[in-house]
PASEBA-1860 file (N, C-alpha, C; in nm, 3 decimals):
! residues 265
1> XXXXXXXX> 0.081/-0.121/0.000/0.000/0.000/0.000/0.085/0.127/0.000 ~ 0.193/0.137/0.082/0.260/0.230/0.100/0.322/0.294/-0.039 ~ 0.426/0.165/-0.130/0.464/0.216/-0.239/0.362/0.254/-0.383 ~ 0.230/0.227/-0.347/0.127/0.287/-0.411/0.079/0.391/-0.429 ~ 0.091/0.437/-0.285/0.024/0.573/-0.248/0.117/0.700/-0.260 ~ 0.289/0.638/-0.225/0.357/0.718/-0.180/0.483/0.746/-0.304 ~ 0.475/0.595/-0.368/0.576/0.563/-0.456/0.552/0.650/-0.567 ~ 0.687/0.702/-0.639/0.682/0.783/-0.731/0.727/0.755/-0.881
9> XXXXXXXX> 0.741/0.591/-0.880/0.783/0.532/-0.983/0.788/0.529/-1.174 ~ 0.886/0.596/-1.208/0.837/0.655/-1.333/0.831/0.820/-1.377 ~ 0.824/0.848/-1.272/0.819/1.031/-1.293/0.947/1.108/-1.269 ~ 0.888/1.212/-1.368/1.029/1.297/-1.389/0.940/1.421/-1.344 ~ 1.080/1.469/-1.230/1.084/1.623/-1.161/1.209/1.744/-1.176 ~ 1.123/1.844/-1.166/1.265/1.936/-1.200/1.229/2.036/-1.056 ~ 1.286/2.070/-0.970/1.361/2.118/-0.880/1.402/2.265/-0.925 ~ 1.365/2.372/-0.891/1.444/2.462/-0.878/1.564/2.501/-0.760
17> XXXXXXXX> 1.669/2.565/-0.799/1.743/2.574/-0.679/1.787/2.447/-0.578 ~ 1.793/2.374/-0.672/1.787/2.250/-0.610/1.949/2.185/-0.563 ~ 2.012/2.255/-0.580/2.173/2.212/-0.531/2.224/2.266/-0.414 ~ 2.126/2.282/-0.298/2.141/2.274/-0.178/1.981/2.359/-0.091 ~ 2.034/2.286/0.058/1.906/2.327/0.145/1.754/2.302/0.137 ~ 1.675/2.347/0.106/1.533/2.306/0.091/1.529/2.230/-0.004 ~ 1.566/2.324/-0.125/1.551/2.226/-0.230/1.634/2.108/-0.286 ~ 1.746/2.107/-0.244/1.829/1.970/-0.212/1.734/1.897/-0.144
25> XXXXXXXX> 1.662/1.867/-0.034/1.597/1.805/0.018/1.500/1.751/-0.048 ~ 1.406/1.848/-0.077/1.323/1.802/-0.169/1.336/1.669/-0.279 ~ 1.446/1.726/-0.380/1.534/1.613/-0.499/1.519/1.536/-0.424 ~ 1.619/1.500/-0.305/1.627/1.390/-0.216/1.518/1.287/-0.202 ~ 1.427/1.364/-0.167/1.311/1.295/-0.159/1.217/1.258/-0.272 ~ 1.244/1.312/-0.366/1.188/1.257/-0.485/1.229/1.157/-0.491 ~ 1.368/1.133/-0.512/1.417/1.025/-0.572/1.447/0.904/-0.508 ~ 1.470/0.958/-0.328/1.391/0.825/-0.253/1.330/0.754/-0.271
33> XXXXXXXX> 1.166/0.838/-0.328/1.086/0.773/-0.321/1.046/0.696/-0.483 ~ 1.164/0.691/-0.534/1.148/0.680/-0.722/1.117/0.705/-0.790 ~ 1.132/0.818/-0.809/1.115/0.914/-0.936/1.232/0.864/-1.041 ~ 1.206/0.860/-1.141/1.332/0.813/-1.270/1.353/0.976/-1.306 ~ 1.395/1.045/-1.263/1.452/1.174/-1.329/1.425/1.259/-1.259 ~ 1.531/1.337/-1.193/1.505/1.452/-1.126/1.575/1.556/-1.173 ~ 1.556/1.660/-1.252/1.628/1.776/-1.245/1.658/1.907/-1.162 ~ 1.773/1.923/-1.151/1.772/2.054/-1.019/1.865/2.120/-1.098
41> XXXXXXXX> 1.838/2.305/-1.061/1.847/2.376/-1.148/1.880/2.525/-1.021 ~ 1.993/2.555/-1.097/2.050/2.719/-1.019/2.131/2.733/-1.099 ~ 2.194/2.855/-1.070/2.286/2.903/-1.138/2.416/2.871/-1.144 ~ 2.496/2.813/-0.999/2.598/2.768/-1.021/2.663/2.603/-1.039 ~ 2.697/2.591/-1.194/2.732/2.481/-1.221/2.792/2.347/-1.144 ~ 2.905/2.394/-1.090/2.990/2.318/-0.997/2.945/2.269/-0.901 ~ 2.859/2.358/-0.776/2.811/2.302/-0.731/2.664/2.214/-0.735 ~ 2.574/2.234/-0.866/2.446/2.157/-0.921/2.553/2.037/-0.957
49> XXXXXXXX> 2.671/2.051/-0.978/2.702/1.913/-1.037/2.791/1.796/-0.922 ~ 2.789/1.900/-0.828/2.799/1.811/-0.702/2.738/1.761/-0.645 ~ 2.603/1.834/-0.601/2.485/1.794/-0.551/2.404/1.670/-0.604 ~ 2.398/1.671/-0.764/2.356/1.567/-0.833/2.403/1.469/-0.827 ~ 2.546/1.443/-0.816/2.649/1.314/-0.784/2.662/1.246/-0.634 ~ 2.656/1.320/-0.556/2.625/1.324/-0.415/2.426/1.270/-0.347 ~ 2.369/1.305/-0.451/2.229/1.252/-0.399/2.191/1.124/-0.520 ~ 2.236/1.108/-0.622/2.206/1.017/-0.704/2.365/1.004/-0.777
57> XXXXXXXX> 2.432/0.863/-0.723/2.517/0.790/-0.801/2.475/0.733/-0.946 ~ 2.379/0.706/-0.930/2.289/0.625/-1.024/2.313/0.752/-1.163 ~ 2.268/0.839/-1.127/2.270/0.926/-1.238/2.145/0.942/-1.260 ~ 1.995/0.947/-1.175/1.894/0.970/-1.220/1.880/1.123/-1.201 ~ 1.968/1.204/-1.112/1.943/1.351/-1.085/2.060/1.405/-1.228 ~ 2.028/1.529/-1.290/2.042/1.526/-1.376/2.067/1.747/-1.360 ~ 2.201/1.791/-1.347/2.202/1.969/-1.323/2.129/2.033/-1.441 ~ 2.092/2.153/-1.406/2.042/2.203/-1.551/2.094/2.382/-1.480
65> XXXXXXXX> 2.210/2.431/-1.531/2.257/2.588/-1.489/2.130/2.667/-1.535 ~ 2.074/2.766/-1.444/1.981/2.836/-1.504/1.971/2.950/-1.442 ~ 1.928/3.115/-1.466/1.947/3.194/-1.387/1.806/3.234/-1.435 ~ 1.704/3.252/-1.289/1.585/3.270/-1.317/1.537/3.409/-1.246 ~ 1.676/3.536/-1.244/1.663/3.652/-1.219/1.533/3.699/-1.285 ~ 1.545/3.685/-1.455/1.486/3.736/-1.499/1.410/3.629/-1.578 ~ 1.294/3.677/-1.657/1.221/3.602/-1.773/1.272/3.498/-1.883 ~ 1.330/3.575/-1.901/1.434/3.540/-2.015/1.506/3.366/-1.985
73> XXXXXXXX> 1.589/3.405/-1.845/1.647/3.310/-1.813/1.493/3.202/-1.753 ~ 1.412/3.247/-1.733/1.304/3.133/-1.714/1.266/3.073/-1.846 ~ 1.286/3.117/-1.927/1.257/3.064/-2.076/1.349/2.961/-2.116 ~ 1.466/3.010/-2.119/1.572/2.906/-2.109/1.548/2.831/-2.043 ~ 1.514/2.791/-1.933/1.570/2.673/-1.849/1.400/2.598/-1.920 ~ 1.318/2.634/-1.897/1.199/2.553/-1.945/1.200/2.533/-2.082 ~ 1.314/2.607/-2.214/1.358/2.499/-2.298/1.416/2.406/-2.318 ~ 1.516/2.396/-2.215/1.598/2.320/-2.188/1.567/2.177/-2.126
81> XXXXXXXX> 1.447/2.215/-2.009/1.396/2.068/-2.033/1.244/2.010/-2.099 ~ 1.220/2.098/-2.173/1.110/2.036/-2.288/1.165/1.989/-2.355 ~ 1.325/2.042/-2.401/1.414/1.948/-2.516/1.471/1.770/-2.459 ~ 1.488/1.797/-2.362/1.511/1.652/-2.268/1.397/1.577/-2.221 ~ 1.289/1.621/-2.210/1.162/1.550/-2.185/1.031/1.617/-2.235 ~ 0.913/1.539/-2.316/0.831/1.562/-2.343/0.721/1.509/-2.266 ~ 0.687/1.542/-2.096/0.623/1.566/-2.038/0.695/1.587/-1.883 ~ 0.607/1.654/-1.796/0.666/1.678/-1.644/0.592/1.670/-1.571
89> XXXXXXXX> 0.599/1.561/-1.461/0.535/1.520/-1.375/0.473/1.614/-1.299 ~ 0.656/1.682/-1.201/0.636/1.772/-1.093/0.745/1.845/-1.118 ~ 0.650/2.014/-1.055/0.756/2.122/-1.049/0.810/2.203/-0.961 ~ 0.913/2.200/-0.923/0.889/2.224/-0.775/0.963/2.373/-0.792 ~ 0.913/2.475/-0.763/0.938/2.611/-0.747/1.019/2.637/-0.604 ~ 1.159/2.643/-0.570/1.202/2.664/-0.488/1.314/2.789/-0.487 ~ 1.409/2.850/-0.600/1.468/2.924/-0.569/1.376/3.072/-0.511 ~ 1.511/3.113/-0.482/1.445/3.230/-0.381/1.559/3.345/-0.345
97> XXXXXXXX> 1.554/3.457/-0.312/1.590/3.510/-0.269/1.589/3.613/-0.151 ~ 1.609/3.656/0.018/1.578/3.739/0.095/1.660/3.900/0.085 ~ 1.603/3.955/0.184/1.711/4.058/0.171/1.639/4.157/0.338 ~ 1.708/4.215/0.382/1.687/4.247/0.462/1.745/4.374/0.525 ~ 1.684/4.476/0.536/1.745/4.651/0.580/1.680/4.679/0.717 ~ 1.721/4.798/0.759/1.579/4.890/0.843/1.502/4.965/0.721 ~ 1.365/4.965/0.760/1.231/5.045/0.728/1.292/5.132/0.655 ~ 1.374/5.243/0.726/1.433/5.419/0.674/1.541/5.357/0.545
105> XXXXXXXX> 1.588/5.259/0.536/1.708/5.245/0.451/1.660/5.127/0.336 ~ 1.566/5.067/0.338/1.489/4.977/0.227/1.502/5.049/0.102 ~ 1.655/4.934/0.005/1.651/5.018/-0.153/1.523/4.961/-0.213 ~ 1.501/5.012/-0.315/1.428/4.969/-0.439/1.490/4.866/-0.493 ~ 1.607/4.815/-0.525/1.659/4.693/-0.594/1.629/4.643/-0.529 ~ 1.606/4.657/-0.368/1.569/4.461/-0.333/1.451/4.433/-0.334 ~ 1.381/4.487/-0.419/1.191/4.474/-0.403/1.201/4.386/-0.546 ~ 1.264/4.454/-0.622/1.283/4.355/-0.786/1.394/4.250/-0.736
113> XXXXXXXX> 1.456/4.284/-0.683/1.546/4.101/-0.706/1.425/4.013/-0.649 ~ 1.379/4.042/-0.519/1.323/3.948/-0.426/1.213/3.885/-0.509 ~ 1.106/4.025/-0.585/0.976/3.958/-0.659/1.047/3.909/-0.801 ~ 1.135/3.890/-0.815/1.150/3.884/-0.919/1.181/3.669/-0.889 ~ 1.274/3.657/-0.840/1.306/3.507/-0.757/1.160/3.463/-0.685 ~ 1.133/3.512/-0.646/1.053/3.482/-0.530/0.898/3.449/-0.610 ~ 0.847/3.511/-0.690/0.697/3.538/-0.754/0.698/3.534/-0.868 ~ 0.774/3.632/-0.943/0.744/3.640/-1.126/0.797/3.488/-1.178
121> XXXXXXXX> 0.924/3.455/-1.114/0.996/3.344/-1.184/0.919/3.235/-1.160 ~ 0.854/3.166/-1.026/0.756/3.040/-1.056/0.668/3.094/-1.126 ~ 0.572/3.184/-1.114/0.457/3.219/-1.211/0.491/3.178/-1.345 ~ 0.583/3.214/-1.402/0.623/3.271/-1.550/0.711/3.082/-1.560 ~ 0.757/3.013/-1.495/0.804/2.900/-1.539/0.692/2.799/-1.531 ~ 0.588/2.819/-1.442/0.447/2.736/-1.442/0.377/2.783/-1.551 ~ 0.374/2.873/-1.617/0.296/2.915/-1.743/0.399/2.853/-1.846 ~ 0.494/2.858/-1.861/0.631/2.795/-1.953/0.614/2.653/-1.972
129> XXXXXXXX> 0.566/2.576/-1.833/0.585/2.440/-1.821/0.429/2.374/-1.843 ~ 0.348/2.430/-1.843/0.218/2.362/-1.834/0.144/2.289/-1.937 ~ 0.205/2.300/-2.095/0.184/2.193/-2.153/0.229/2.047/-2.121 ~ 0.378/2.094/-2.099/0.438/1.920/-2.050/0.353/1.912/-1.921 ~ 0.369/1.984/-1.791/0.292/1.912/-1.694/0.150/1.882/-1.774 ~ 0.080/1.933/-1.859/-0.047/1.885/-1.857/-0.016/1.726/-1.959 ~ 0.046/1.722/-2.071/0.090/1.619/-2.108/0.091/1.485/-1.994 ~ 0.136/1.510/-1.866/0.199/1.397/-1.776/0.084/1.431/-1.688
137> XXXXXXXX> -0.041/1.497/-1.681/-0.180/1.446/-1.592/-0.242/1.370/-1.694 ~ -0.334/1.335/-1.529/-0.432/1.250/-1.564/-0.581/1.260/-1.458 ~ -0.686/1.220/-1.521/-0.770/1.223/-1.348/-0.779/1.223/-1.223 ~ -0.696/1.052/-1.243/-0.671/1.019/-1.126/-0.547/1.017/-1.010 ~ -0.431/1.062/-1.171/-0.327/1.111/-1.134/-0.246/1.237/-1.196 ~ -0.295/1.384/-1.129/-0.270/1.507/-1.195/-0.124/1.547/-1.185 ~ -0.070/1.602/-1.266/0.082/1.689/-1.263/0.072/1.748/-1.138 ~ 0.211/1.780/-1.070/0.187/1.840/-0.989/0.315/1.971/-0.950
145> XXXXXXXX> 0.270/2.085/-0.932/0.347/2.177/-0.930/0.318/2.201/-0.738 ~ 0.462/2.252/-0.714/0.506/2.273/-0.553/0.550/2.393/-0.569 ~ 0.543/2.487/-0.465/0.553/2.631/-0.442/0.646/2.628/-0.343 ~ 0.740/2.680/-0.321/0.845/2.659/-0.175/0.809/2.810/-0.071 ~ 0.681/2.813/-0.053/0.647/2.950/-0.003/0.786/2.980/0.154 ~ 0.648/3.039/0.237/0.727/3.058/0.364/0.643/3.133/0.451 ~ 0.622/3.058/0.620/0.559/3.101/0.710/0.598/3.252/0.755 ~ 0.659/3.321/0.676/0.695/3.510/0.664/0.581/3.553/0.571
153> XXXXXXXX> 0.592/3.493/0.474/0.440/3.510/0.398/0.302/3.515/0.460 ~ 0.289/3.466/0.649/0.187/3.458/0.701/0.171/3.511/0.802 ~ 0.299/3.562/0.901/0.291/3.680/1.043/0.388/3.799/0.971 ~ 0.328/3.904/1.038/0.365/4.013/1.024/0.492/4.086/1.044 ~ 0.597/3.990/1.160/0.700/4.030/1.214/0.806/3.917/1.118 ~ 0.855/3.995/1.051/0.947/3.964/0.929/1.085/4.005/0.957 ~ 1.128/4.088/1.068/1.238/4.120/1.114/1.333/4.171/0.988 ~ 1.277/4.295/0.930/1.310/4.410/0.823/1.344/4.314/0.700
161> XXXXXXXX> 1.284/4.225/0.665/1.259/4.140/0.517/1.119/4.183/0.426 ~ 1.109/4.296/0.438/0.957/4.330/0.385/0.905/4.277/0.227 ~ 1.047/4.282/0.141/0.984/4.225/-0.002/0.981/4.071/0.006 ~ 1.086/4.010/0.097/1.040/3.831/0.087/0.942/3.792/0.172 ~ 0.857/3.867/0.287/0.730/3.815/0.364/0.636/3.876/0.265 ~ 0.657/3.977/0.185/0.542/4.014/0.086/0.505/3.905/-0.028 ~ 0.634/3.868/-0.041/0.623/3.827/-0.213/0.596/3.647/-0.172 ~ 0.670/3.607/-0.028/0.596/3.474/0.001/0.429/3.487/0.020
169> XXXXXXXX> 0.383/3.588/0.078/0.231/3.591/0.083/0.169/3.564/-0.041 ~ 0.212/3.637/-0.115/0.167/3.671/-0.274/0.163/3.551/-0.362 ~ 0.299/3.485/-0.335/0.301/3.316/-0.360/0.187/3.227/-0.316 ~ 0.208/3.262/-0.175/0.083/3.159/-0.129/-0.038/3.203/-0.181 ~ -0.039/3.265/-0.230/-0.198/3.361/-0.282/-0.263/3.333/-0.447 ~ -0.105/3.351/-0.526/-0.085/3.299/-0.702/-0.123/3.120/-0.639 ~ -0.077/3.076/-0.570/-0.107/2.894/-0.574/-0.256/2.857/-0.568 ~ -0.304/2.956/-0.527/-0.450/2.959/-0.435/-0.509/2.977/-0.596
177> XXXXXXXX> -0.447/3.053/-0.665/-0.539/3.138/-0.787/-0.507/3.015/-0.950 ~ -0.361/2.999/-0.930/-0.336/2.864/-0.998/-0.360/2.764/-1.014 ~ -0.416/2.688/-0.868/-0.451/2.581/-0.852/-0.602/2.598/-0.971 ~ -0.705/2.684/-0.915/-0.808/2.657/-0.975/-0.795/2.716/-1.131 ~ -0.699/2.753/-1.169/-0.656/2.761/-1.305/-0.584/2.657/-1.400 ~ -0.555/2.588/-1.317/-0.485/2.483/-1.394/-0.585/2.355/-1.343 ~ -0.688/2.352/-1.281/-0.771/2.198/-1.217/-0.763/2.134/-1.378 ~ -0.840/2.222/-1.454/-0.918/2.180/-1.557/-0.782/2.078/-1.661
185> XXXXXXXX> -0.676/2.121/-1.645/-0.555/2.061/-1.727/-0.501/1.958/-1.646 ~ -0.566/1.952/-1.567/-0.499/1.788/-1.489/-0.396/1.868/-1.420 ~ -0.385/1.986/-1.349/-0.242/1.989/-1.285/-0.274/2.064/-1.167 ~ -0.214/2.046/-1.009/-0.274/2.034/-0.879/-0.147/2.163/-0.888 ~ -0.178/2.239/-0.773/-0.120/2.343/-0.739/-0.097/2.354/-0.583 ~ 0.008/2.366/-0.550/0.033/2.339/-0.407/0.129/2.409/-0.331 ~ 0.148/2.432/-0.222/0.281/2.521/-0.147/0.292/2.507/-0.027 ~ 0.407/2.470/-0.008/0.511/2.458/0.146/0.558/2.560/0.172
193> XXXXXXXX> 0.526/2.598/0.311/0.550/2.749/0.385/0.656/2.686/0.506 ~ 0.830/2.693/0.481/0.841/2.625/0.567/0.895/2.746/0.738 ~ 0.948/2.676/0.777/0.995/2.806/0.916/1.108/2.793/0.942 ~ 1.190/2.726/1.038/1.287/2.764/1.048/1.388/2.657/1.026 ~ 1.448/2.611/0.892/1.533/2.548/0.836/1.706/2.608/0.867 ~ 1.832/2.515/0.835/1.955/2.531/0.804/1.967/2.572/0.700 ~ 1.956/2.676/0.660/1.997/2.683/0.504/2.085/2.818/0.489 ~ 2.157/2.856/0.396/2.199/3.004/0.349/2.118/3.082/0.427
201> XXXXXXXX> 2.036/3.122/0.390/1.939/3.199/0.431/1.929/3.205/0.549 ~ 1.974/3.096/0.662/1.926/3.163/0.794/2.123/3.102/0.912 ~ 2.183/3.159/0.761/2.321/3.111/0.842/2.327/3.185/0.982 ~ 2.303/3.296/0.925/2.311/3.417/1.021/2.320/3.380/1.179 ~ 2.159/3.299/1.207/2.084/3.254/1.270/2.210/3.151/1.316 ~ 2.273/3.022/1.277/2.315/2.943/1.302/2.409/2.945/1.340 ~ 2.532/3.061/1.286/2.650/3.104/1.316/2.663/3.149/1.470 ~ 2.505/3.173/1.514/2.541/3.257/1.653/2.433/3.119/1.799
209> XXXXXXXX> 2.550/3.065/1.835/2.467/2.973/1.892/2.397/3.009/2.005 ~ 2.384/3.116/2.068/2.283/3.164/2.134/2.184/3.230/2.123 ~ 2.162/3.274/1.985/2.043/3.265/1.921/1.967/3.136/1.919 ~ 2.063/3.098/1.856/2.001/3.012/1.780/1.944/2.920/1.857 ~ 1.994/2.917/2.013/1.951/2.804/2.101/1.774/2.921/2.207 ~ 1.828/3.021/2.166/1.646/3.086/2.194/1.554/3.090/2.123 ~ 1.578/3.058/1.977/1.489/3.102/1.877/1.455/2.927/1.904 ~ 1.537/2.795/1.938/1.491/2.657/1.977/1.369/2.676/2.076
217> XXXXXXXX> 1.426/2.769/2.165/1.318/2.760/2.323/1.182/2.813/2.237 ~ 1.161/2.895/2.174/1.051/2.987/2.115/0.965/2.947/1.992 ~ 1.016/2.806/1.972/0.911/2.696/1.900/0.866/2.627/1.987 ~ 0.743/2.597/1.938/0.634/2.525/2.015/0.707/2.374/2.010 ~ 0.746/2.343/1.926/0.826/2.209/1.908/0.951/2.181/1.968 ~ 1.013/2.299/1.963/1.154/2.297/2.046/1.279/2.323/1.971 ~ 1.239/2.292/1.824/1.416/2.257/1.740/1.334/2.316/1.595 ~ 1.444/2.299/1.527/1.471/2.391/1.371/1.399/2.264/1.280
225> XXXXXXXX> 1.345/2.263/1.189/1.321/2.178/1.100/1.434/2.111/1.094 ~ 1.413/1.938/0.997/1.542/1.919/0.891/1.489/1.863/0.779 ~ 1.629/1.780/0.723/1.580/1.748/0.576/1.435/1.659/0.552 ~ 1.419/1.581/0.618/1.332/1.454/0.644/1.200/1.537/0.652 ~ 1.187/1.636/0.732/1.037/1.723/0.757/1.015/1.735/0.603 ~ 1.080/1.804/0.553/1.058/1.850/0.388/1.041/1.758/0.341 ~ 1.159/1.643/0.318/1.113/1.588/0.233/0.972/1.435/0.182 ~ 0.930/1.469/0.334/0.767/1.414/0.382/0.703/1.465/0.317
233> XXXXXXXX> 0.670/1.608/0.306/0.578/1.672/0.274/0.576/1.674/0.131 ~ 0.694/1.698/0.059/0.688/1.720/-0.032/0.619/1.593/-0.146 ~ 0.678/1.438/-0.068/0.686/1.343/-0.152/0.469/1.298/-0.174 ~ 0.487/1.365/-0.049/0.292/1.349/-0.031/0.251/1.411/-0.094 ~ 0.293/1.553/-0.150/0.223/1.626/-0.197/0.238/1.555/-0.412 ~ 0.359/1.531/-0.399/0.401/1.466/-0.528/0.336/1.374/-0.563 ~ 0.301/1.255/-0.495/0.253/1.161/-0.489/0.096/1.084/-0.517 ~ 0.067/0.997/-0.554/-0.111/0.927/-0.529/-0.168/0.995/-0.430
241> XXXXXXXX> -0.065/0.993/-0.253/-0.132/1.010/-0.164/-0.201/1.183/-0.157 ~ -0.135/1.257/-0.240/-0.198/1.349/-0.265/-0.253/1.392/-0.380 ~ -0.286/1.308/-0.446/-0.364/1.353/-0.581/-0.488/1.472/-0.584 ~ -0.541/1.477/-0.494/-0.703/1.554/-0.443/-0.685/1.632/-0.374 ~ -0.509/1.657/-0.333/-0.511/1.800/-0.272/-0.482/1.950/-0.394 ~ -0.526/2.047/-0.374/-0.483/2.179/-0.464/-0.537/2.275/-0.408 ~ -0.466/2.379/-0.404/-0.452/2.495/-0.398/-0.450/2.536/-0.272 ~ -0.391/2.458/-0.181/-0.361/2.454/-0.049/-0.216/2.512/0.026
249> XXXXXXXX> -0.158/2.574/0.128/-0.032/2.597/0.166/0.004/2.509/0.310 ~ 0.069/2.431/0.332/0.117/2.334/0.412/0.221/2.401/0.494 ~ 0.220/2.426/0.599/0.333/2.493/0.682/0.349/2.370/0.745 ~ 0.526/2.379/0.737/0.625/2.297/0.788/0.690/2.358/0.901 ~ 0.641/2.408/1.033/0.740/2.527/1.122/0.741/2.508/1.252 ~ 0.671/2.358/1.344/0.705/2.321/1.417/0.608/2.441/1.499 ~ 0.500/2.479/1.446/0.420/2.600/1.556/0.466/2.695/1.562 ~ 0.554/2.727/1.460/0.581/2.869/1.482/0.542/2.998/1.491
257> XXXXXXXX> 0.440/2.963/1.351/0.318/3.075/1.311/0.234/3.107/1.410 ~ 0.235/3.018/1.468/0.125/3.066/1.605/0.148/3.104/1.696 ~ 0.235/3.133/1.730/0.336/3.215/1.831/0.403/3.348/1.803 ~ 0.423/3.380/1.681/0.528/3.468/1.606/0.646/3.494/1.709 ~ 0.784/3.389/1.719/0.845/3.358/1.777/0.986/3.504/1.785 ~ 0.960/3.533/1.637/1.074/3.512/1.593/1.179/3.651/1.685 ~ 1.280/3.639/1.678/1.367/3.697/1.775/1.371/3.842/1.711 ~ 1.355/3.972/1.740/1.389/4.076/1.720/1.500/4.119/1.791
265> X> 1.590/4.071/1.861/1.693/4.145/1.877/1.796/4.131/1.822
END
């Protein structure tokens, strides 16, 4: 029953940002759970081509360099694998970018990098990709696109990140509006809001272990996510066992959101 529901046997995924942290995890878990093809996709070569060798010996993970600053480079990379595959299972929208000032000193460039990573680029690569995902639905088993939102997208105290708690809201909001835009093509729309992961993004956080051991006390759970949380969620959401979910956002944060934990000092 399990490898029925859960098993991913046969399907090909492409990963954004997928050569480390969330979305490393994610791959991971695709291909755990057997997926025949995973692609993961960022900008820097060397390390996508480490990551791929390091999570699949086999050679089923597969780098694809792509810089999805802008449009353009979202075009590219979604030619790149329509030319390698003529259909796509699952898409998993994960690169991203934060940025973070005081209120009085917030430039204008970081409102376009952030929406630009963060919102235009899944939008604009889910509109890019939705023939092949619709190619690879079916009734009973629809394409499925993943959103890598974020529980900043849902409390107010963002600790001076104002364009990435905006533009994650906005995400979780396009999935909400996608989902029922794409039902009709066989393809499910979905997003993980996660909280407080190891990643780049919250080195900051990790580098300083007395933070980092209050911001532990100030989850309802006690501790930081890891890879395994993600890559649960994700493989469910990929999967049979979630075929009938869409247009839903899944927070992964150990209770965080319900507390708004997060440390201002």
């Amino acid at each position: 029953m399990l490898q029925s529901l859960f098993g991913l046997d046969g399907k090909v995924a492409l990963v954004t940002g997928g050569g480390a942290g969330i979305g490393r995890s994610v791959a991971e878990g695709l291909l755990g759970a057997g997926a025949a093809r995973v692609y993961i996709a960022s900008r820097k070569a060397a390390a996508l081509e480490q990551a791929a060798t390091e999570i699949s010996p086999d050679g089923r993970c597969t780098p694809l360099v792509a810089d999805l600053s802008t449009v353009a480079g979202c075009q590219a990379l979604a030619s790149d694998l329509t030319a390698r595959e003529s259909k796509l299972d699952i898409l998993v929208n994960n690169s991203g970018a934060a940025w973070g000032a005081p209120f009085d000193e917030f430039p204008e460039t970081a409102w376009d990098k952030v929406f630009q990573l963060n919102l235009k680029a899944p939008f604009f690569l889910i509109q890019l990709l939705a023939g092949a995902l619709a190619a690879a639905g079916s009734d009973r088993d629809p394409a499925r696109v993943i959103n890598i939102g974020s529980i900043a997208g849902d409390i107010a105290n963002g600790t001076g990140t104002f364009p990435y708690g905006l533009s994650k809201s906005a995400l979780h909001h396009a999935t909400r509006m996608l989902a029922l835009e794409l039902a009709p093509r066989r393809i499910t729309v979905n997003a993980i809001a996660p909280g407080r992961f190891a990643t780049k993004m919250t080195a900051y956080v990790t580098r300083d272990e007395e933070r980092y051991e209050r911001e532990n006390a100030m989850i309802p759970l006690n501790r930081w996510g890891g890879p395994d949380d993600i890559k649960g969620v994700a493989v469910l959401l990929a999967s049979r066992a979630g075929a009938y979910i869409t247009g839903d956002t899944i927070a992964i944060d150990g209770g965080t959101r319900l507390v708004h934990p997060f440390d201002m000092s």
